[in-house]
C-alpha positions in Angstrom: -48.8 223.8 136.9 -48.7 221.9 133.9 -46.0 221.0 131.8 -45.6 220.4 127.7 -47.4 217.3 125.9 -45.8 213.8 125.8 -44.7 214.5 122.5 -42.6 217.5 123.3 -41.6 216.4 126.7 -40.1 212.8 125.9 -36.7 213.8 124.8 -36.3 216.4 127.3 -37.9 215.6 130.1 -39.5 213.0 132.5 -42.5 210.7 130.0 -45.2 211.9 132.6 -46.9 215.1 133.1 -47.1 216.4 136.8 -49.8 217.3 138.2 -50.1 220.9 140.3 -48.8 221.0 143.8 -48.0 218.4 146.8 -49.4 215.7 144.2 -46.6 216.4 141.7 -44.1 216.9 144.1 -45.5 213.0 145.5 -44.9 212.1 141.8 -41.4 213.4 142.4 -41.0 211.8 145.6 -41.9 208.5 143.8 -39.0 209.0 141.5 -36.6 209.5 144.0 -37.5 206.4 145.8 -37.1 204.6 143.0 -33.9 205.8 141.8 -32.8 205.1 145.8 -34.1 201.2 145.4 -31.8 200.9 142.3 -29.1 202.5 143.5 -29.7 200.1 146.5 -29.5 197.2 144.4 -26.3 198.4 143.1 -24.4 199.6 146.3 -25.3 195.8 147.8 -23.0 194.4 144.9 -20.2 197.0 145.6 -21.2 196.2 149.6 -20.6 192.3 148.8 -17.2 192.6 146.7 -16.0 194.7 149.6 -15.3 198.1 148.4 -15.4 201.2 150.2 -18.1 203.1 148.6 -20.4 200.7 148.9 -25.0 200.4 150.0 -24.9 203.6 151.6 -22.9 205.9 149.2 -24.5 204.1 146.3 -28.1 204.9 147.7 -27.3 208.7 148.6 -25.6 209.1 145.5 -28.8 207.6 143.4 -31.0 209.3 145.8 -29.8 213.1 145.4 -29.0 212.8 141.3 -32.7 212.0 141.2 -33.5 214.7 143.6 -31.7 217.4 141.9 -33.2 216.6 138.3 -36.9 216.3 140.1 -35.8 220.0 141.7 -35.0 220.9 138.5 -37.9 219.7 136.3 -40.0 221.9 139.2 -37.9 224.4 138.0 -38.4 224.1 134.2 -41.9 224.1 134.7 -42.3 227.0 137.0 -40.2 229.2 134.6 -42.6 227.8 132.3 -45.6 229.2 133.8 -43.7 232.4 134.6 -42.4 232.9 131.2 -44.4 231.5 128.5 -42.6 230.3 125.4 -39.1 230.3 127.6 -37.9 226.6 127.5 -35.2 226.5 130.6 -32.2 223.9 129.3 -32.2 220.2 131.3 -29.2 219.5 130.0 -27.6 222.3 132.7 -29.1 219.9 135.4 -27.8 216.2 134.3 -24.5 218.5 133.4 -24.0 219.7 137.2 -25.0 216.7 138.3 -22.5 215.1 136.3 -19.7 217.5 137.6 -20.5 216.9 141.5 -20.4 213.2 141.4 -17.2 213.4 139.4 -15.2 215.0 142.0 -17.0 212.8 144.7 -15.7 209.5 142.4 -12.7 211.2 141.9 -11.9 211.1 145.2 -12.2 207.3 145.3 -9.5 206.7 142.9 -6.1 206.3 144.5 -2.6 205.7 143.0 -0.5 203.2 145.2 2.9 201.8 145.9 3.8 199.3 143.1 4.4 201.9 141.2 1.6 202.8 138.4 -1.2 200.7 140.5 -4.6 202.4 140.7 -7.2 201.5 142.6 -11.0 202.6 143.1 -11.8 202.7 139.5 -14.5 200.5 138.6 -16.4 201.5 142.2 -15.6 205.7 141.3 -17.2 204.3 137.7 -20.2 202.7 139.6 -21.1 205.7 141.3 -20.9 207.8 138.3 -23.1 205.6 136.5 -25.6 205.3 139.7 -26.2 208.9 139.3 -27.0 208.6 135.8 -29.9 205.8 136.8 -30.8 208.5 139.1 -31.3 211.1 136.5 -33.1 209.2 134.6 -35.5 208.0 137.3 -35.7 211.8 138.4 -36.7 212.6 135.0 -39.4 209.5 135.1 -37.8 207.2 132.4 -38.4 204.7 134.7 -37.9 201.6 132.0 -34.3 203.0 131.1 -33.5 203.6 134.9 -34.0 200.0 135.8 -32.8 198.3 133.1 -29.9 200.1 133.7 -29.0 199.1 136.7 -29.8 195.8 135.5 -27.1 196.3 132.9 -24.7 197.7 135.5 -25.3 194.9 137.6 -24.2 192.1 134.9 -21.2 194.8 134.3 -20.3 194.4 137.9 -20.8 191.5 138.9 -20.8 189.3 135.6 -17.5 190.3 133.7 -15.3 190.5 137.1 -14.1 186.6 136.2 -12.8 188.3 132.7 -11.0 191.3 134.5 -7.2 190.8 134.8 -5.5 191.7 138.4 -2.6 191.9 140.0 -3.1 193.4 143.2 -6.5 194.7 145.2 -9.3 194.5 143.4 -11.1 198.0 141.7 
């Protein structure tokens, strides 16, 4: 199995080209681990402020956007191989991914009594940005996946002193 050139690949897909059988899928395994240490990193700072959806949701949520673009990058390339010349479309992968975690970080948003408070937004925005690091580390852009979660980090933890409250915190 082997996928497009660098050149082509870079702006579509993962920056590395797999190699055939259980050795690309190990490549893909890598990717998933990583994506589950960053996410890691970034469920420990959710852990710490006390939310709900904290190490654990973080990590499977980071673990399984990475999984299903490494499932679907198998999948580009096998219909590759099938179909010569027949590009599938990644985009349809980070999109799905996209639309499951929004109704999983949709559900972490409540409404509450005063009237007009919400809370859960900056943890629901967490998650939806931890699958996004785990897309990209699913697709192998391993540079932009941990810097980031470098980025969300500062974001989280950084800017809370600026963030004005009046009840429980996001």
């Amino acid at each position: 199995m082997r996928l497009p050139p660098l050149d082509r690949r870079l702006s579509v897909v993962g920056a590395l080209e797999l190699p055939a059988g259980m050795a690309g899928e190990a490549v893909l395994l890598l990717r998933v681990l990583l994506a589950t240490a960053l996410a890691a990193a970034l469920g420990w700072e959710r852990e710490q402020a006390g939310k709900s959806a904290g190490l654990r949701t973080h990590m499977l949520v980071g673990l399984a956007a990475a999984l299903y673009t490494a499932l679907g990058e198998m999948a580009m390339a096998e219909s590759e191989q099938l179909q010569p010349g027949v590009r599938a479309d990644p985009i349809r992968i980070i999109q799905a991914v996209a639309l499951g975690i929004g109704f999983l970080a949709g559900g972490i948003i409540s409404g509450r009594q005063p009237e007009g408070h919400v809370s859960g937004l900056t943890t629901a925005a967490s998650i939806w940005s931890t699958a996004a690091i785990g897309i990209a580390a699913g697709f192998g852009h391993y540079l932009l996946a941990a810097g980031a979660t470098v980025l969300q980090l500062v974001v989280l933890h950084a800017f809370m002193r600026f963030e004005h409250r009046d009840g429980p915190g996001q």
